[in-house]
N, CA, C and O atoms as CSV, one atom per row, in Angstrom:
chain,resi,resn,atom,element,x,y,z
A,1,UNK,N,N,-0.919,-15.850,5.959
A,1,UNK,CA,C,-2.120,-15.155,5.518
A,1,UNK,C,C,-2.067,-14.909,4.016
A,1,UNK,O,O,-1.063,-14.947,3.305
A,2,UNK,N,N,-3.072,-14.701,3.728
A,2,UNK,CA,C,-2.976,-14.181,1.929
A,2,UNK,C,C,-3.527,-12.894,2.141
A,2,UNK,O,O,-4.707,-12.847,2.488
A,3,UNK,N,N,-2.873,-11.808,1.991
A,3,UNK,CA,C,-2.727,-10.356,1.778
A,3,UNK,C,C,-2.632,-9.740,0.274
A,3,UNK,O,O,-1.790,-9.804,-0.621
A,4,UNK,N,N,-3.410,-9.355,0.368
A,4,UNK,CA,C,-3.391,-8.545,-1.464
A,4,UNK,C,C,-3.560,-6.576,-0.952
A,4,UNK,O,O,-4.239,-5.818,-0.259
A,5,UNK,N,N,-2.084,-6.606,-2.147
A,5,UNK,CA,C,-1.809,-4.599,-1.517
A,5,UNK,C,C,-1.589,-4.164,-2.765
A,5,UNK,O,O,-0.787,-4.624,-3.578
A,6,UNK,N,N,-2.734,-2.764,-2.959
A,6,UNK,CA,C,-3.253,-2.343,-4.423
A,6,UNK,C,C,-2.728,-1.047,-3.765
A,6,UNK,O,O,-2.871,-0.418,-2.717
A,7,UNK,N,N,-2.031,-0.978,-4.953
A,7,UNK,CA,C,-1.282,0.643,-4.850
A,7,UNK,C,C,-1.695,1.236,-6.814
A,7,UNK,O,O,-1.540,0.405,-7.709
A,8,UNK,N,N,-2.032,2.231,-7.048
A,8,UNK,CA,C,-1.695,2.988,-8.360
A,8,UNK,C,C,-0.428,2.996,-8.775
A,8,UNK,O,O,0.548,2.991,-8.025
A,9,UNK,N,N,-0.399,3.012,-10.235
A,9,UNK,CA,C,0.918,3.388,-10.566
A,9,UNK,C,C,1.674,1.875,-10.853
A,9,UNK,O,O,1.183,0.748,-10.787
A,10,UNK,N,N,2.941,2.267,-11.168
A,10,UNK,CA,C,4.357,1.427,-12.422
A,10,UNK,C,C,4.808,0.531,-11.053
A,10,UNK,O,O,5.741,1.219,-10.639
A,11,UNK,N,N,4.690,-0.527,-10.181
A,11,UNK,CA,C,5.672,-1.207,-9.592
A,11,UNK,C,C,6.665,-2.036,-10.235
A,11,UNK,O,O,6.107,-2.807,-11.015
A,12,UNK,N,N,7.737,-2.158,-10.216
A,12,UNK,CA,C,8.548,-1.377,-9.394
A,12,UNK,C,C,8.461,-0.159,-10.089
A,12,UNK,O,O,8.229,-0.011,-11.289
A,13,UNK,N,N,8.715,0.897,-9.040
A,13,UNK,CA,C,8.818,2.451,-10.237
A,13,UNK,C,C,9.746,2.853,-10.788
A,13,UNK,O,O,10.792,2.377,-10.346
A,14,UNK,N,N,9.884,3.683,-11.750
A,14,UNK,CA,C,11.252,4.161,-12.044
A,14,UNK,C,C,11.177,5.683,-11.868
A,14,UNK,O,O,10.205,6.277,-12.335
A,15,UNK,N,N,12.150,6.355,-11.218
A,15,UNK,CA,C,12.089,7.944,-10.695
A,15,UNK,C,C,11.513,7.703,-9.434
A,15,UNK,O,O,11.692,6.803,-8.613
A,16,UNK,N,N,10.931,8.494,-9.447
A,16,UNK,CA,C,10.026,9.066,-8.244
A,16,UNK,C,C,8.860,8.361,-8.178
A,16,UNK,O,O,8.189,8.221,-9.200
A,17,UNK,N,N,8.507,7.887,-7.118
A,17,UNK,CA,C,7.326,7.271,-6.932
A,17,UNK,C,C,7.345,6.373,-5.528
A,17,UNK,O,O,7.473,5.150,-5.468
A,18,UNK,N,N,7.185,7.299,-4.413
A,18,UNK,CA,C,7.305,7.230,-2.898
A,18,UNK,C,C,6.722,5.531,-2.604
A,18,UNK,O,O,7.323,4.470,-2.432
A,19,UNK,N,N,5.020,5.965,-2.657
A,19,UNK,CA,C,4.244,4.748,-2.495
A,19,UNK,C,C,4.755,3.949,-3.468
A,19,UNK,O,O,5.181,2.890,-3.007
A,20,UNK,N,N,4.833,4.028,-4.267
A,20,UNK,CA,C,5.313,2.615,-4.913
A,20,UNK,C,C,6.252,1.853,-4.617
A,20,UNK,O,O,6.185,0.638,-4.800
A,21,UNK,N,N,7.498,2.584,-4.001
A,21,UNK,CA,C,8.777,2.183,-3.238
A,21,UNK,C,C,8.359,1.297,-2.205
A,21,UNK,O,O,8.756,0.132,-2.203
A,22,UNK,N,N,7.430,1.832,-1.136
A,22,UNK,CA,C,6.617,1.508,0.038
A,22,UNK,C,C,6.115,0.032,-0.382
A,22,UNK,O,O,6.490,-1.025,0.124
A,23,UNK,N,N,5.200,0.198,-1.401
A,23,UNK,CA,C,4.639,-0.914,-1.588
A,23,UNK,C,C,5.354,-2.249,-1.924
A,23,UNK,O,O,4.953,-3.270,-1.366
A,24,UNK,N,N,6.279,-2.300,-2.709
A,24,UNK,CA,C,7.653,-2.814,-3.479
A,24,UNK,C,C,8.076,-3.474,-1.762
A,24,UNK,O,O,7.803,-4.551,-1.232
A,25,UNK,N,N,8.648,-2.576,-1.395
A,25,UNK,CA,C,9.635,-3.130,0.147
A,25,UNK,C,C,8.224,-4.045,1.046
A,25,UNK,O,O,8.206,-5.270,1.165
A,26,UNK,N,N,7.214,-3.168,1.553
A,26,UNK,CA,C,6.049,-4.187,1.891
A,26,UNK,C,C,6.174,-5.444,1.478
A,26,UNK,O,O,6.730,-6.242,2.233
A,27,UNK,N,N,5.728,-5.839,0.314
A,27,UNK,CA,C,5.301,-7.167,-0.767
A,27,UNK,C,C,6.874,-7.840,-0.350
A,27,UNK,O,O,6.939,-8.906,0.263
A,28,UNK,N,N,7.410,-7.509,-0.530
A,28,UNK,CA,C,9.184,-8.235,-0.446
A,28,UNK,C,C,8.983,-8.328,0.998
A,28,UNK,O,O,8.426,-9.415,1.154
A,29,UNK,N,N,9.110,-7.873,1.933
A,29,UNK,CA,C,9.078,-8.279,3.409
A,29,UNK,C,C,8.065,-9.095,3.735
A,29,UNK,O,O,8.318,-10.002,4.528
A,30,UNK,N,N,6.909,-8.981,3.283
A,30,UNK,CA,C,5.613,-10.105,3.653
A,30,UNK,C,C,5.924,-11.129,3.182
A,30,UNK,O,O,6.018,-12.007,4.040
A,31,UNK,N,N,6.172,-11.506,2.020
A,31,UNK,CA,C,6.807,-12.967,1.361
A,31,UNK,C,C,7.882,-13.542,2.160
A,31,UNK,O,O,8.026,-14.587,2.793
A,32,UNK,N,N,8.480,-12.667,1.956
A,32,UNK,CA,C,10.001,-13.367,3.251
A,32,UNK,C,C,9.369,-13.862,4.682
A,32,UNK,O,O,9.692,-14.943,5.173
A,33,UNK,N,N,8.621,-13.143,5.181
A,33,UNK,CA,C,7.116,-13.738,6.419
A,33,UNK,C,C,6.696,-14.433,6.253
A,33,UNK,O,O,5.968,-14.680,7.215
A,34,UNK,N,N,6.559,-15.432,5.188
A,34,UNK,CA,C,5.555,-16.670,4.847
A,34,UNK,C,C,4.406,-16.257,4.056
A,34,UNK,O,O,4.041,-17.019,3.160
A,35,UNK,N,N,3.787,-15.179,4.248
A,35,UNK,CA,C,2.688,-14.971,3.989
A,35,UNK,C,C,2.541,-14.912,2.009
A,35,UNK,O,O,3.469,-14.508,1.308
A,36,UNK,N,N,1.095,-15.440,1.403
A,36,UNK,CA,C,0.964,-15.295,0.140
A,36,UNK,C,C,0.743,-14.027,0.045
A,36,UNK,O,O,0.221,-13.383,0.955
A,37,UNK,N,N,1.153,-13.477,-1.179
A,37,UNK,CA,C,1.016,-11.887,-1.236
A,37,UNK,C,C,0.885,-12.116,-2.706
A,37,UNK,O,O,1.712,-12.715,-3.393
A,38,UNK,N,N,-0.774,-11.326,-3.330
A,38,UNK,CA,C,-0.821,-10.827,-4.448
A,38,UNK,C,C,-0.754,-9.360,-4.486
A,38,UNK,O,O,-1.462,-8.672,-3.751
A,39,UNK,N,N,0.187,-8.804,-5.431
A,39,UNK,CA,C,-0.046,-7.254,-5.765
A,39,UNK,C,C,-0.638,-6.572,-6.902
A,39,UNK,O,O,-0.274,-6.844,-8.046
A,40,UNK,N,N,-1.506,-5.724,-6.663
A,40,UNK,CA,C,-2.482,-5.216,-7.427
A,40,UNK,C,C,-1.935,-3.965,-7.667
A,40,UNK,O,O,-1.764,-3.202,-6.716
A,41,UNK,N,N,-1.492,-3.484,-9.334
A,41,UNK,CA,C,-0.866,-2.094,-9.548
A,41,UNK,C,C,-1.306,-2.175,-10.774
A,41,UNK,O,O,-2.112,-2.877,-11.384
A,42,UNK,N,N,-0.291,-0.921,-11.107
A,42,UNK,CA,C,-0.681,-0.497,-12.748
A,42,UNK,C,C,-0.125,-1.146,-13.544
A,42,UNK,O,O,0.744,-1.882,-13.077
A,43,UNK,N,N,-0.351,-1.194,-15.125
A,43,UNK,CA,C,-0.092,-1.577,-15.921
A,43,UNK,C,C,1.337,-1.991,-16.055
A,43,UNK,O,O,2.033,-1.033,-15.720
A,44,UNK,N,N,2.047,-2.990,-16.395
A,44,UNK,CA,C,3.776,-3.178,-16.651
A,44,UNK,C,C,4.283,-3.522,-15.260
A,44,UNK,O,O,5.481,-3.750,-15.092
A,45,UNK,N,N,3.082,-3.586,-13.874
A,45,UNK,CA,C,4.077,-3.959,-12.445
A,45,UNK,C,C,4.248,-5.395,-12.750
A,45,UNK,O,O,3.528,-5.979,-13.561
A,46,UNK,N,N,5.416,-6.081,-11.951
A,46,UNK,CA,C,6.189,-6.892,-11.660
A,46,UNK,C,C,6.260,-6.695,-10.492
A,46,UNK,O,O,5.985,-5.638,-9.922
A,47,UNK,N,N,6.832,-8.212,-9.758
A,47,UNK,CA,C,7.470,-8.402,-8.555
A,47,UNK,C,C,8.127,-10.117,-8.526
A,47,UNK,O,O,7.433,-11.130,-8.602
A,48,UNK,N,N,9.125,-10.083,-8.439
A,48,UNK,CA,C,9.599,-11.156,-8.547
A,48,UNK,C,C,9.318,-12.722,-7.427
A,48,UNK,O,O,9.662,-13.903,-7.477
A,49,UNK,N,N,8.670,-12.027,-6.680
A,49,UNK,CA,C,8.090,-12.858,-5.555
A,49,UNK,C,C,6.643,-13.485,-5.347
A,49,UNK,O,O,6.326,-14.560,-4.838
A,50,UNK,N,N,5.852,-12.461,-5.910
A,50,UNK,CA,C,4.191,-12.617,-5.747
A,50,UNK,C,C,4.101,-12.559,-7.479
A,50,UNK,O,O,4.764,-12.196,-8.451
A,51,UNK,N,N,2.656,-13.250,-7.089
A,51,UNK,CA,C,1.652,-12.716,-8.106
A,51,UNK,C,C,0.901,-11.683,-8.496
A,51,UNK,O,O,-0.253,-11.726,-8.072
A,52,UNK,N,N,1.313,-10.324,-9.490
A,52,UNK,CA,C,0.612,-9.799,-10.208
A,52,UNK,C,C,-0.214,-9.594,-10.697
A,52,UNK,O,O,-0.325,-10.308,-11.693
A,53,UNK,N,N,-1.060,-8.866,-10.548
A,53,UNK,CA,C,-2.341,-8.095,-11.247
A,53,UNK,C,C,-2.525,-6.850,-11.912
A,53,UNK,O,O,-1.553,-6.170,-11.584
A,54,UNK,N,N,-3.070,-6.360,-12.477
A,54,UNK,CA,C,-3.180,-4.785,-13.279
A,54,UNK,C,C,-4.455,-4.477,-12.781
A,54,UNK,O,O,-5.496,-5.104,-12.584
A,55,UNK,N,N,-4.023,-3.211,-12.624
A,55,UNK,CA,C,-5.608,-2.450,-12.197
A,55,UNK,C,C,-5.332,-0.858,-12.786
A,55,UNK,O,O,-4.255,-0.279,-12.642
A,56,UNK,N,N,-6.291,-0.389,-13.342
A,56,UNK,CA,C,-6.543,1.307,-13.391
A,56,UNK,C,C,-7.441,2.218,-12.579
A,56,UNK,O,O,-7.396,3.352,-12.102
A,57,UNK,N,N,-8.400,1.043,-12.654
A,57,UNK,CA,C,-9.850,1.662,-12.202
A,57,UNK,C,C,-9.992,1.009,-11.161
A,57,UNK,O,O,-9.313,0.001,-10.962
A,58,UNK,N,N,-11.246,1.619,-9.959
A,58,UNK,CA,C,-11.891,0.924,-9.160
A,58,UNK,C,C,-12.749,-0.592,-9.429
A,58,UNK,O,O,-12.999,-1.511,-8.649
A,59,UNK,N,N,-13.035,-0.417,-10.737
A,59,UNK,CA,C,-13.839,-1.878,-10.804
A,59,UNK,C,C,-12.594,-2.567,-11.203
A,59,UNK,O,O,-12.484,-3.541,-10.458
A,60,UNK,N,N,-11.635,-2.517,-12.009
A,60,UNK,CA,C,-10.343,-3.396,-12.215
A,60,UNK,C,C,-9.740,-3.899,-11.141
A,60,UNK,O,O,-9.505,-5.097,-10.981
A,61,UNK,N,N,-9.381,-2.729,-10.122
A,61,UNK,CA,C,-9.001,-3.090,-8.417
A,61,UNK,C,C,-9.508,-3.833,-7.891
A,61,UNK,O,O,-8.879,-4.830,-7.538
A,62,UNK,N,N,-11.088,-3.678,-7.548
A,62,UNK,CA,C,-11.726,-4.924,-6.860
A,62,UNK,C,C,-11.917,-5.829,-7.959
A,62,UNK,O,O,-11.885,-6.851,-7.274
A,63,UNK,N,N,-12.075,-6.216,-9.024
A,63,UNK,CA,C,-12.302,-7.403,-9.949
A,63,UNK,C,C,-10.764,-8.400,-9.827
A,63,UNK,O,O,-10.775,-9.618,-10.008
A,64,UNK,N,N,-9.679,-7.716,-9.537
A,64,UNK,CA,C,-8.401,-8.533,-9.589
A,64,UNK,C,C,-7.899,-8.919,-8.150
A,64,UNK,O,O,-6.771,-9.370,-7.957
A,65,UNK,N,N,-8.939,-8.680,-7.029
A,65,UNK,CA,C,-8.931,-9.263,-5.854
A,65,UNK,C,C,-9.001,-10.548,-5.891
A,65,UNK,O,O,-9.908,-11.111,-6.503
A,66,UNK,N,N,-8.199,-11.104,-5.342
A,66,UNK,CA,C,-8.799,-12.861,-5.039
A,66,UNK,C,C,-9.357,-13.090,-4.474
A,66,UNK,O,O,-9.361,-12.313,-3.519
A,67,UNK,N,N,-10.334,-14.209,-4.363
A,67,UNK,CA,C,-11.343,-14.272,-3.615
A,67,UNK,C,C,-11.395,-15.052,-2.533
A,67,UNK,O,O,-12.405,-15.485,-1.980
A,68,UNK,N,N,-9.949,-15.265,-2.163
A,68,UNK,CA,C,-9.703,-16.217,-1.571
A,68,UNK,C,C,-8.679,-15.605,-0.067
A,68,UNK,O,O,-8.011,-16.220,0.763
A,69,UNK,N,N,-9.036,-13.856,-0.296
A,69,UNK,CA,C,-7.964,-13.158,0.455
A,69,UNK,C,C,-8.244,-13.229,1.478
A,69,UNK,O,O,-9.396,-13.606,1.696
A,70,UNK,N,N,-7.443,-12.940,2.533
A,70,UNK,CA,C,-7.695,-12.290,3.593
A,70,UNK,C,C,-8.123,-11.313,4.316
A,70,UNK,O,O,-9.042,-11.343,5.134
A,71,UNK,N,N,-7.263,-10.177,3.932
A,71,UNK,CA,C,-7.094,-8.654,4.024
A,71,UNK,C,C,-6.549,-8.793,2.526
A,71,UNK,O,O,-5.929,-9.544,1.774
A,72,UNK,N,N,-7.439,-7.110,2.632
A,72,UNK,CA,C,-6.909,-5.806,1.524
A,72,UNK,C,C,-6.284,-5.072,1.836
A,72,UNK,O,O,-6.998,-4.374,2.555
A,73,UNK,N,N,-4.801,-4.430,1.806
A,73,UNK,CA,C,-4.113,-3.353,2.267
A,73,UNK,C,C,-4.427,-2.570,1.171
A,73,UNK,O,O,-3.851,-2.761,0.099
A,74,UNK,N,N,-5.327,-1.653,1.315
A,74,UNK,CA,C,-5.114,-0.161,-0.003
A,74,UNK,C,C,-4.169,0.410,0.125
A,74,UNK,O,O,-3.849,0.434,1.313
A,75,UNK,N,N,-3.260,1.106,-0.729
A,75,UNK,CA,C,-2.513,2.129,-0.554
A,75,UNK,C,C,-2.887,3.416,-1.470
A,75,UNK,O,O,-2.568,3.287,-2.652
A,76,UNK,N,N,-3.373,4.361,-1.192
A,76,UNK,CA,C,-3.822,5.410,-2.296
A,76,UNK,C,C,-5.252,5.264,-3.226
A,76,UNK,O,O,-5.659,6.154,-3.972
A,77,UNK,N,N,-6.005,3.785,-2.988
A,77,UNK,CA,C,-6.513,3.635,-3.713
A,77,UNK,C,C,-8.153,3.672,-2.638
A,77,UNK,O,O,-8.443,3.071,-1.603
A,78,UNK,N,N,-8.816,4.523,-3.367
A,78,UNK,CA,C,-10.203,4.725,-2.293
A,78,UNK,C,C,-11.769,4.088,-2.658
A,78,UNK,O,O,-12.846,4.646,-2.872
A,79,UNK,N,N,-11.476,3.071,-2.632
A,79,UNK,CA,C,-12.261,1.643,-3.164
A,79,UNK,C,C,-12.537,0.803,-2.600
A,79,UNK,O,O,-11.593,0.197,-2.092
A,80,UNK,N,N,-13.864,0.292,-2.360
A,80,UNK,CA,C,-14.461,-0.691,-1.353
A,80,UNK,C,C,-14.147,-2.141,-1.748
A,80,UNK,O,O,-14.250,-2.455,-2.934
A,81,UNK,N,N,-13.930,-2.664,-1.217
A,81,UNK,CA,C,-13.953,-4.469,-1.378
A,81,UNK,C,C,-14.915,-4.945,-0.429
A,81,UNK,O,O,-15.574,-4.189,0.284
A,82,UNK,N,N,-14.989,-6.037,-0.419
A,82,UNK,CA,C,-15.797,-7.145,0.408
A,82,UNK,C,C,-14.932,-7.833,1.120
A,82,UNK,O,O,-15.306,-9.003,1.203
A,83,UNK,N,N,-14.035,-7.651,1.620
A,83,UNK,CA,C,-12.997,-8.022,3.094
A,83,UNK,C,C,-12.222,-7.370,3.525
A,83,UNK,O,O,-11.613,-6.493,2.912
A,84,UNK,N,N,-12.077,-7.702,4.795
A,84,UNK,CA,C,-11.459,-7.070,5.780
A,84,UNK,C,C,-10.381,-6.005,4.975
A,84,UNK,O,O,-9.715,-6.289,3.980
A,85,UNK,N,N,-10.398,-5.171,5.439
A,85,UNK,CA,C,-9.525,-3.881,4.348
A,85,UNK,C,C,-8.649,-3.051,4.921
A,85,UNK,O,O,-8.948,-3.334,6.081
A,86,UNK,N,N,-7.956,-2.395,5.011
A,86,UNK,CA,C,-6.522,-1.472,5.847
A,86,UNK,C,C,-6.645,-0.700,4.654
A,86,UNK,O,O,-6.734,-1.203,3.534
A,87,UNK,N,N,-6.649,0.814,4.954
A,87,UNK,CA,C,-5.966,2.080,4.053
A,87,UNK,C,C,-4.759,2.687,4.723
A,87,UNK,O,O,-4.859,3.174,5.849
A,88,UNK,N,N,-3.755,2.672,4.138
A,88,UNK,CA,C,-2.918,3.655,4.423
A,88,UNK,C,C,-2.778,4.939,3.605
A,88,UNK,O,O,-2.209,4.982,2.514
A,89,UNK,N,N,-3.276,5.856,4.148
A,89,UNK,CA,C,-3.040,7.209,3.439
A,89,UNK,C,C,-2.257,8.036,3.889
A,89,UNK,O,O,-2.303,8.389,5.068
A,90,UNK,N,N,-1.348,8.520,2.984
A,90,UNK,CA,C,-0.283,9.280,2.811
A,90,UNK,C,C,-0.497,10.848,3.013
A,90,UNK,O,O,0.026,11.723,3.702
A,91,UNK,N,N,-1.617,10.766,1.988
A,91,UNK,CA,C,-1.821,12.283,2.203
A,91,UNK,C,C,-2.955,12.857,2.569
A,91,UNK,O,O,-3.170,12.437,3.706
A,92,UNK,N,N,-3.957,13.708,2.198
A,92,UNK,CA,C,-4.804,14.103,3.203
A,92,UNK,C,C,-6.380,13.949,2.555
A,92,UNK,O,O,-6.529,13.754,1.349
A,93,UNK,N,N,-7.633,14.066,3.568
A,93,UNK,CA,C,-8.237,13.308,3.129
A,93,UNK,C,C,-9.509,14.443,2.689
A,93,UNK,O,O,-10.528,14.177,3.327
A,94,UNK,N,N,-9.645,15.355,1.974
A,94,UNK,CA,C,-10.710,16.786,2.558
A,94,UNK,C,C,-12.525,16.554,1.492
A,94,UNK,O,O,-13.551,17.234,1.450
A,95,UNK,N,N,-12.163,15.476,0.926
A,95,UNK,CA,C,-13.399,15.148,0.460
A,95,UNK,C,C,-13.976,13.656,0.836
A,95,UNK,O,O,-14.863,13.019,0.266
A,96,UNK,N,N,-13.348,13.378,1.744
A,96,UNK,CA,C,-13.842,12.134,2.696
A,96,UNK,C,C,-14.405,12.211,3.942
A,96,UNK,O,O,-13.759,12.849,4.773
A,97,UNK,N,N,-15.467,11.714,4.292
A,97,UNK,CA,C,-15.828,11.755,5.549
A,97,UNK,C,C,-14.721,11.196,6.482
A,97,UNK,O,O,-13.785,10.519,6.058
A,98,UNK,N,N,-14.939,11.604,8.069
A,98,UNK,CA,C,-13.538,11.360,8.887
A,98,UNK,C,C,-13.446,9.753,8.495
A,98,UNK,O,O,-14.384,8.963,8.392
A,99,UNK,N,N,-12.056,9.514,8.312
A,99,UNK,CA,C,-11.729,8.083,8.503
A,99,UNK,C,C,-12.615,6.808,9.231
A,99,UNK,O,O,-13.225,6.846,10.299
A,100,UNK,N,N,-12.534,6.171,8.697
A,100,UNK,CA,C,-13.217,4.818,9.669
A,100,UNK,C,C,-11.783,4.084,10.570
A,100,UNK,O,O,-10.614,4.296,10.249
A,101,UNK,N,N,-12.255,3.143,11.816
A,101,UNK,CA,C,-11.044,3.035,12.367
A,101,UNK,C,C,-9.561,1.980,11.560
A,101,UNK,O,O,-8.438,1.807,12.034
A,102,UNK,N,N,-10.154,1.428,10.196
A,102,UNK,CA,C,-9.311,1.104,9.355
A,102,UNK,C,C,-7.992,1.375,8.751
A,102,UNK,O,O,-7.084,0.593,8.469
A,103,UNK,N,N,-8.102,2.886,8.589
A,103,UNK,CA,C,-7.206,3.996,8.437
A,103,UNK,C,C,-6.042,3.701,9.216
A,103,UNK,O,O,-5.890,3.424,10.406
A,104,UNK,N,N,-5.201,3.840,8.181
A,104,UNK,CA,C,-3.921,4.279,9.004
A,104,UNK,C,C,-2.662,5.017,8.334
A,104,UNK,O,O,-2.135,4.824,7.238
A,105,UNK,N,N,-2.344,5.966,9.403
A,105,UNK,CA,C,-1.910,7.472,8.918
A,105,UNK,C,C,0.004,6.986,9.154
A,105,UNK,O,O,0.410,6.038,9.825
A,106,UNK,N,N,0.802,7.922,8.418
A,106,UNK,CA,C,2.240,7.830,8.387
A,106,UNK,C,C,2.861,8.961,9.520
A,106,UNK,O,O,4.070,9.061,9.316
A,107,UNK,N,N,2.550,9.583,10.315
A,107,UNK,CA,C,3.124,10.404,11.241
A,107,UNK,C,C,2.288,10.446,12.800
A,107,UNK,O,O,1.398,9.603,12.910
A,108,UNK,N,N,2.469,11.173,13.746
A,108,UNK,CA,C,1.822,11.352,14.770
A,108,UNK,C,C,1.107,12.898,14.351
A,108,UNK,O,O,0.234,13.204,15.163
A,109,UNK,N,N,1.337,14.052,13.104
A,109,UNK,CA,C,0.822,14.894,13.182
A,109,UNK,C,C,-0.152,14.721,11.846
A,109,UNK,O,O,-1.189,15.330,11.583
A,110,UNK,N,N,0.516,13.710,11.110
A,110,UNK,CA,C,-0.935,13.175,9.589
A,110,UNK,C,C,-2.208,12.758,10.416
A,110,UNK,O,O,-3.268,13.344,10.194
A,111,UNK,N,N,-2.125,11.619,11.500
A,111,UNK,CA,C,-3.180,11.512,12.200
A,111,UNK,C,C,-3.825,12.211,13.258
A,111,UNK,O,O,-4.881,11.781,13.724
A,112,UNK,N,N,-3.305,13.214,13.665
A,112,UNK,CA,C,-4.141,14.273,14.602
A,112,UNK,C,C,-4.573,14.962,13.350
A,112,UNK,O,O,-5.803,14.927,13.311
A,113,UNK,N,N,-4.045,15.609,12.253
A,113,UNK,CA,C,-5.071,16.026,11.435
A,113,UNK,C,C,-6.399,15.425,10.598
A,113,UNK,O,O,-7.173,16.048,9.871
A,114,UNK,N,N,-6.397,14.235,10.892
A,114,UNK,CA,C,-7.461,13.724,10.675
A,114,UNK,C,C,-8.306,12.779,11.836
A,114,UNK,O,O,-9.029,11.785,11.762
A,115,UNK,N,N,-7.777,13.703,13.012
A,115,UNK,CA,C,-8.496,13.498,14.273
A,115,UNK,C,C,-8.450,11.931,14.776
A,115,UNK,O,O,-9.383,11.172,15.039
A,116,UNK,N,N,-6.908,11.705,14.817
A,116,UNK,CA,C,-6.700,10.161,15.091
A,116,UNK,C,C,-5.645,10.303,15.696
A,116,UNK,O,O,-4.824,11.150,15.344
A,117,UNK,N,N,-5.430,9.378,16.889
A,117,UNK,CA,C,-3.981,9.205,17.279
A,117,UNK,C,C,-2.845,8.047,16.918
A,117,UNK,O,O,-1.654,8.133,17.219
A,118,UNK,N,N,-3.415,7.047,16.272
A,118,UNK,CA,C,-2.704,6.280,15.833
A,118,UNK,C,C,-1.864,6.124,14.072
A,118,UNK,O,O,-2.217,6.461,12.942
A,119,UNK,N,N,-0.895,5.583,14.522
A,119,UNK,CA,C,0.178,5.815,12.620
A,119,UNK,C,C,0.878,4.633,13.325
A,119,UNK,O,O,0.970,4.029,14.394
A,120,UNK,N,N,1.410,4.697,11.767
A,120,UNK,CA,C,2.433,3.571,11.461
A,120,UNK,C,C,3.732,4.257,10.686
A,120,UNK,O,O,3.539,4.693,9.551
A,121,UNK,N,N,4.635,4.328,11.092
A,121,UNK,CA,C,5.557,5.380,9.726
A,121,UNK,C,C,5.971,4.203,8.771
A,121,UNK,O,O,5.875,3.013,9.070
A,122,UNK,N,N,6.533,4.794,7.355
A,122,UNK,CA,C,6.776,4.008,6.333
A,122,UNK,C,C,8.060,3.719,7.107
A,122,UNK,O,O,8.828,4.402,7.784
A,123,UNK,N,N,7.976,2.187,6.670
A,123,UNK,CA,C,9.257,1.346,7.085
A,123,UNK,C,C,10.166,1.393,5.057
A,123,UNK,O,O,9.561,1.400,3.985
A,124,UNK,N,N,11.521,1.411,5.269
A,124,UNK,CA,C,11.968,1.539,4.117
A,124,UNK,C,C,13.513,0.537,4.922
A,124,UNK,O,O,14.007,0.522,6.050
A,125,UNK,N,N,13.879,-0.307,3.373
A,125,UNK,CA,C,15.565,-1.370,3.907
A,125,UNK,C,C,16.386,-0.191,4.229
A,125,UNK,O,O,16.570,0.443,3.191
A,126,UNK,N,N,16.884,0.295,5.118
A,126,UNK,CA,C,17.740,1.082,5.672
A,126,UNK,C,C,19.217,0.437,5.026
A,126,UNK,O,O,20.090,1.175,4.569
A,127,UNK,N,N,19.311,-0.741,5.060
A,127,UNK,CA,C,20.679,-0.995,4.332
A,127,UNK,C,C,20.752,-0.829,2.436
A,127,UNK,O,O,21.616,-0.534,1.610
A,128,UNK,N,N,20.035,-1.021,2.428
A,128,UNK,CA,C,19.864,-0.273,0.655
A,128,UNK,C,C,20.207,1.552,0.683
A,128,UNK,O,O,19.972,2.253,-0.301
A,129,UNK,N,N,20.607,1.933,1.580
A,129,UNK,CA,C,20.646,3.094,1.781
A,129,UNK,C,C,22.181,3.952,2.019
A,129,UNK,O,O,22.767,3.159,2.756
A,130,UNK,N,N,22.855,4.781,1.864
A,130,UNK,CA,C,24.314,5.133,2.035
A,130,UNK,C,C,23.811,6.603,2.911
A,130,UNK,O,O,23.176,7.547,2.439
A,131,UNK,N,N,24.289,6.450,4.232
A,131,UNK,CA,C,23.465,7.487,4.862
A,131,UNK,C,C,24.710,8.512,4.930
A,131,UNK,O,O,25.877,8.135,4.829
A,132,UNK,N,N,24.427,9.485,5.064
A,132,UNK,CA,C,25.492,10.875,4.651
A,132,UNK,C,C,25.156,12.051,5.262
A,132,UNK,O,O,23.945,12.213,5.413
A,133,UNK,N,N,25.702,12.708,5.561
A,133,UNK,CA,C,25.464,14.395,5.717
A,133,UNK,C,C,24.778,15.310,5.111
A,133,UNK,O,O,24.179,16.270,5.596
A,134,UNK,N,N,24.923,14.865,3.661
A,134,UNK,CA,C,24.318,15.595,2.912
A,134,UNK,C,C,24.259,15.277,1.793
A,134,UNK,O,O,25.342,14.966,1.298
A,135,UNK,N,N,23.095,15.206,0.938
A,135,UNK,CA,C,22.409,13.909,-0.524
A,135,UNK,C,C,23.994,14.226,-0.601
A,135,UNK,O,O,24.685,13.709,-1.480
């Protein structure tokens, strides 16, 4: 498939920057799937696998869509395109009308608060990871 996933913000990030992590591991696992993957971020993203785009704005976001996509995975970004589209939102939604069934929430209690029963939790490489007792 050709999948294009527009997240805000520095990919890869440096510090803190949850979704961007998310998005980063996404794009790297879909490529390894076969699938073409363009990523749509902020200014200075990279990915050593896909093709790159910059976006700030909503018209930059959809203008650096290809037109040739499949699906749009949004991440954070609340902007219409002209194909098939997936939001994953993280956090909460109080100046949006309820979700459309597109949506998709990170817990079983993110989506009962926005009157849904279905999620997906963030998948993250568990082996990139040194798991411990305590940080």
């Amino acid at each position: 498939m050709r999948i294009t996933l527009a997240a805000q913000g520095l990919i890869p990030c440096k510090g803190y920057g949850g979704i961007q992590r998310q998005v980063e591991w996404l794009t790297t696992e879909m490529v390894k799937m076969g699938h073409q993957v363009t990523l749509i971020a902020g200014p200075g993203s990279s990915h050593p696998m896909c093709e790159v785009r910059h976006a700030v704005t909503n018209d930059e976001c959809r203008a650096a869509v290809p037109k040739d996509t499949d699906i749009v995975h949004l991440h954070a970004w609340k902007v219409e395109v002209p194909f098939p589209t997936l939001n994953t939102e993280r956090g909460h939604l109080p100046d949006y009308p309820r979700p459309q069934p597109n949506w998709s929430f990170i817990s079983a209690r993110h989506a009962e608060l926005h009157g849904r029963k279905t999620f997906v939790y963030n998948g993250f490489p568990v082996d990139a990871y040194r798991l411990a007792p305590s940080k």
